[in-house]
Structures are given as structure tokens and as C-alpha cells.
C-alpha positions in Angstrom: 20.7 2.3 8.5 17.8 -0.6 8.1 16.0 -1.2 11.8 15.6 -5.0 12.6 12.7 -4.9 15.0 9.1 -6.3 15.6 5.8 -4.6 14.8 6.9 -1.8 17.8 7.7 0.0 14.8 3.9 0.4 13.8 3.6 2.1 17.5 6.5 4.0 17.0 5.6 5.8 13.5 1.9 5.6 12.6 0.0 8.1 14.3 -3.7 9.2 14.0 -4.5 11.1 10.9 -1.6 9.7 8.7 -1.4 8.7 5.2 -0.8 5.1 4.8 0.3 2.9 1.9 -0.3 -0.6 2.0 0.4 -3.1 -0.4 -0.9 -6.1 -1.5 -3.5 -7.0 -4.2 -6.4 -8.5 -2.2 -4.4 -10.3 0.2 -1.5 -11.4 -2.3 1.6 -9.3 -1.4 -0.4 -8.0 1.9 1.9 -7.3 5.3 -1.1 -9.2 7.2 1.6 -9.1 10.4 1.8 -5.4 10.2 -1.9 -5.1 9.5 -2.9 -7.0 12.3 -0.3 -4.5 14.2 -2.1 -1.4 13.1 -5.5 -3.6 14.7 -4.1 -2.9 18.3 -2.7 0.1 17.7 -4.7 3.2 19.1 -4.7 5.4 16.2 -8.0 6.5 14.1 -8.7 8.9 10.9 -6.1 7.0 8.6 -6.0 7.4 4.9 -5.2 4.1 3.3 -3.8 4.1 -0.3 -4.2 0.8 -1.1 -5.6 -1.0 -3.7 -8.4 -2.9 -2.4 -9.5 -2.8 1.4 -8.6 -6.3 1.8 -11.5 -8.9 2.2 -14.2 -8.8 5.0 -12.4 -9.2 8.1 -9.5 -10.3 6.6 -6.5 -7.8 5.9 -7.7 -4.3 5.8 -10.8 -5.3 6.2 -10.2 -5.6 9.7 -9.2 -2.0 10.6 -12.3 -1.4 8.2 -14.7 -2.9 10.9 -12.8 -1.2 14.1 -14.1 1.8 12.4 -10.0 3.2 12.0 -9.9 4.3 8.0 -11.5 7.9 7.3 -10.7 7.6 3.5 -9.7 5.2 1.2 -7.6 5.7 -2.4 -7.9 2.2 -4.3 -8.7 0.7 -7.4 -11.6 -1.9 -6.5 -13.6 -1.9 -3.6 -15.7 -4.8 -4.1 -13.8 -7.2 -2.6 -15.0 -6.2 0.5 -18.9 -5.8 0.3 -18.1 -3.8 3.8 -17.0 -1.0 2.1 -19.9 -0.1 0.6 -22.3 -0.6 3.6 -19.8 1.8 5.5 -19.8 4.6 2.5 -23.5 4.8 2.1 -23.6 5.3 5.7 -21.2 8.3 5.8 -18.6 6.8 7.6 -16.1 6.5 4.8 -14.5 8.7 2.1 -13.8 6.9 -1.3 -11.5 7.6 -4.1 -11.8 5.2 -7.1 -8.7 5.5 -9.4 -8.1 2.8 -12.6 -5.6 0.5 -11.4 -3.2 2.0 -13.6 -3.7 5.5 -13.0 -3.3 4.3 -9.2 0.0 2.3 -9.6 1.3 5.8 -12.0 0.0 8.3 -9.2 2.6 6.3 -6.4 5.3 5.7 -9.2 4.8 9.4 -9.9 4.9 10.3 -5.9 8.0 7.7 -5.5 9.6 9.9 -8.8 8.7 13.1 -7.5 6.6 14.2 -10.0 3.0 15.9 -9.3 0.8 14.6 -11.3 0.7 13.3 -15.1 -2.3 13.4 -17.9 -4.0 10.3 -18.9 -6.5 9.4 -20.9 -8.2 6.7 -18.8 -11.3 7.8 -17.1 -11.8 10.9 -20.1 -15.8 11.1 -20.0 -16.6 9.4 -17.0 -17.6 10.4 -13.3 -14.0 8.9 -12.1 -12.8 12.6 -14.3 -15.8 14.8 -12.8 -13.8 17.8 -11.0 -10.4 17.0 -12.6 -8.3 19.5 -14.7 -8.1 18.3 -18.7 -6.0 18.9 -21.4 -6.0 18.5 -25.3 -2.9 17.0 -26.2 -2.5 16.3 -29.9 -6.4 16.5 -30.6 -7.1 14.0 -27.5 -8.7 15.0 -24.4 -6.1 13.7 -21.4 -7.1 13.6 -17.4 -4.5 15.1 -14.9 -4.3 12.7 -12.6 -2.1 14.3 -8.7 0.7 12.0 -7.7 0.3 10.0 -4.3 2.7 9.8 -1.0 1.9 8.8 2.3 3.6 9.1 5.2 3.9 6.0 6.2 4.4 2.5 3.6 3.9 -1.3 4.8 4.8 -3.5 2.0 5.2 -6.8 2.0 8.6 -8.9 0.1 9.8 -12.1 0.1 13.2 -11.9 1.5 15.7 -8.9 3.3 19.0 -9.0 3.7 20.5 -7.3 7.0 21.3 -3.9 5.2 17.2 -4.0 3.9 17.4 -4.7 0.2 14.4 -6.6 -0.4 13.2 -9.5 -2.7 9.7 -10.2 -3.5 8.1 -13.5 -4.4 6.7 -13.7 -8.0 3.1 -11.2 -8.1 3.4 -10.6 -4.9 6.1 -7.8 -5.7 2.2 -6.2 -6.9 2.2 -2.6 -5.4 4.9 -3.1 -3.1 8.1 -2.0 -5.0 6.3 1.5 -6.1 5.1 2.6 -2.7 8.4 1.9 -1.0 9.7 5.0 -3.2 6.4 7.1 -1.9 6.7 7.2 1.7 8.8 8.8 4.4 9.0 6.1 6.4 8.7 2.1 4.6 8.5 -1.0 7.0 9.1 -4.0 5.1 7.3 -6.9 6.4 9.6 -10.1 5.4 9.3 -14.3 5.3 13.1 -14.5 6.2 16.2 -12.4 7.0 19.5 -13.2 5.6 23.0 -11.8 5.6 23.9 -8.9 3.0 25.7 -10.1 0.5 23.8 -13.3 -0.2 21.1 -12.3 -2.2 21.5 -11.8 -5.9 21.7 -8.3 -7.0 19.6 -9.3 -9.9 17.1 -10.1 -7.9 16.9 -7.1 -5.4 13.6 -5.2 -6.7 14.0 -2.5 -3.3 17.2 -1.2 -2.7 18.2 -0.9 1.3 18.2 3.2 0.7 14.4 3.0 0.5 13.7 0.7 3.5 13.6 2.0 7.3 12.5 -0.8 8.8 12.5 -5.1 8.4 9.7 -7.1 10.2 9.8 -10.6 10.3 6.2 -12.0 9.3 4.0 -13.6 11.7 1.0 -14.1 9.8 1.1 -15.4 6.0 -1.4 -16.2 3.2 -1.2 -20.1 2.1 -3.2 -22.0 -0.1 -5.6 -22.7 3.1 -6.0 -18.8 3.7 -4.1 -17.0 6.4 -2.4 -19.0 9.0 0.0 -18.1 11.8 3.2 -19.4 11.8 
């Protein structure tokens, strides 16, 4: 059953050297209230499987600076000029996927599948160390599935048994990575009772979901305000 409960549940499940997935593109579709959670929470050596490290000291980007992510699994880094000032010092392990490859290697994880052949990436340094294949006279990529331990997404709307509705692209990464985690907190705008919310709109069924947060912080037109 779905846990109603504040961002204790950040305390309560993320611990030091865990695998993290975080949605949000940039800061669209970002759980900026579990985020800022994860901030005061004393844990270090994360992975973050995200696909972008948020923006400088906004998102991600935070933890970034408190010096709290060992490695990080995205698709584009440059949103953050920080990222690259803490790589070429050492202090932070990279892995650059395409943005479709990454989406495919959580889909895959969420499927439970271990890995799939592409051909994005064939010929460039993103394949360097990778197993090929020939497939039909064309050179394919495997590309390893992706789970974490622990998946913050972001949605619209829950209902009380934790089936979840996201608003327009800010469903993003979310959906995928609630499938690719053992434990998913769901970071919400409101909370309304089951049964209300169309079941054509329900993206994440209640099976995947552990726990509901209610948000604190959201992303506006202004930028990140508190409600």
C-alpha cells in the first residue's frame, strides 16, 4: 500500500552509496521538494541517473555543489557548467548516453531486460569499450539496462491508492523510471481521492509507487518558488 508522508521518506530510504533516479528534464518534471530533501540529508557517494544535473545551484545542481554525487548517468551535462569544473578536477565520474539510448536503458531496466543493441553512438567515443554486433550487415552498440535503488519522480496529481498523473512534458523521464526502482517516491501538486481520476489519464499505476509527497517547491514561469 501507497505511504502518504513528507520528505521523512528521503531519510528513511536513501542511504550513502545508492543508485538514484531522478527525473526531470532540466528542471521541467524535477521533484525540486525531494531534491532539496536529499540537500539535508547526510548521505554522500550517490549515483544519479538523471538526465541532466539540473542547473547551477538549482535542482541537482545543488547536491552537485555539497560535493554528494560520485557519478552521474545523463544525457547532457551542459546545463550545468559545474559539471564540468567538478569532472576535470576528479571529483566526478561521468557517463554520457544519447538521450534515447538513456530513456531505452530505464525502459529496459523497468522491463527487465539487460541491455538491447543500438545503433546510436556506432563509431564514436560514447561506443569506446562497448560490446558490438553486426545485425543484418549493420554494426549495433549493446547498450546495459539501468535500475537504481531508489526513484524520485515528479507528476501532476496522485490519488490516495498512488496512481499518478503527470502534467503535459513534464511526464519526461518520470513514468519510465518509476518501473526501474525498488523503491519510487512520487513527489505530487495535489492529492485526491481514488476513484476520481480518469483511468485514461493514469500514466503510473499505484503498483509502482511506494510513496506520495506533497510538493513544497515548484517551477513557475518566474523560476522556482515555494509555495
Amino acid at each position: 500500500m501507497v505511504q502518504m508522508t513528507n520528505t521523512s521518506a528521503i531519510h528513511d530510504h536513501v542511504k550513502s552509496g545508492d543508485t538514484l533516479m531522478v527525473g526531470g528534464f532540466g528542471l521541467v518534471g524535477s521533484p525540486l521538494t525531494l531534491i532539496e530533501a536529499l540537500t539535508k540529508h547526510d548521505v554522500e557517494d550517490l549515483t544519479i541517473i538523471s538526465n541532466n544535473v539540473g542547473e547551477t545551484g538549482k535542482g541537482l545542481g545543488k547536491l552537485l555543489q555539497q560535493g554528494k554525487i560520485k557519478k552521474a548517468i545523463g544525457s547532457y551535462f551542459t546545463s550545468n557548467r559545474e559539471v564540468a569544473d567538478w569532472y576535470n578536477q576528479g571529483k566526478l565520474e561521468l557517463d554520457l548516453l544519447p538521450q534515447g539510448t538513456l530513456s531505452e536503458a530505464i525502459r529496459s531496466g523497468g522491463a527487465g531486460i539487460g541491455g538491447f543493441y543500438t545503433k546510436t553512438a556506432v563509431g564514436t567515443d560514447l561506443a569506446d569499450g562497448k560490446e558490438t554486433k553486426v545485425i543484418d550487415g549493420e554494426t549495433y552498440v549493446l547498450e546495459r539496462s539501468l535500475k537504481a535503488d531508489v526513484a524520485l519522480i515528479r507528476a501532476e496529481k496522485a490519488d490516495t491508492k498512488g496512481n499518478l498523473v503527470y502534467y503535459k512534458t513534464a511526464r519526461n523521464f518520470n513514468p519510465n523510471m518509476a518501473t526501474a526502482a525498488s523503491y519510487v517516491i512520487a513527489e505530487v501538486d495535489e492529492i485526491v481521492e481514488e476513484g476520481t481520476l480518469s483511468p485514461e489519464l493514469i500514466a503510473t499505476p499505484h503498483l509502482y509507487v511506494d510513496a506520495v509527497v506533497q510538493s513544497r517547491y515548484v517551477l513557475t514561469k518566474e523560476g522556482v518558488v515555494e509555495r
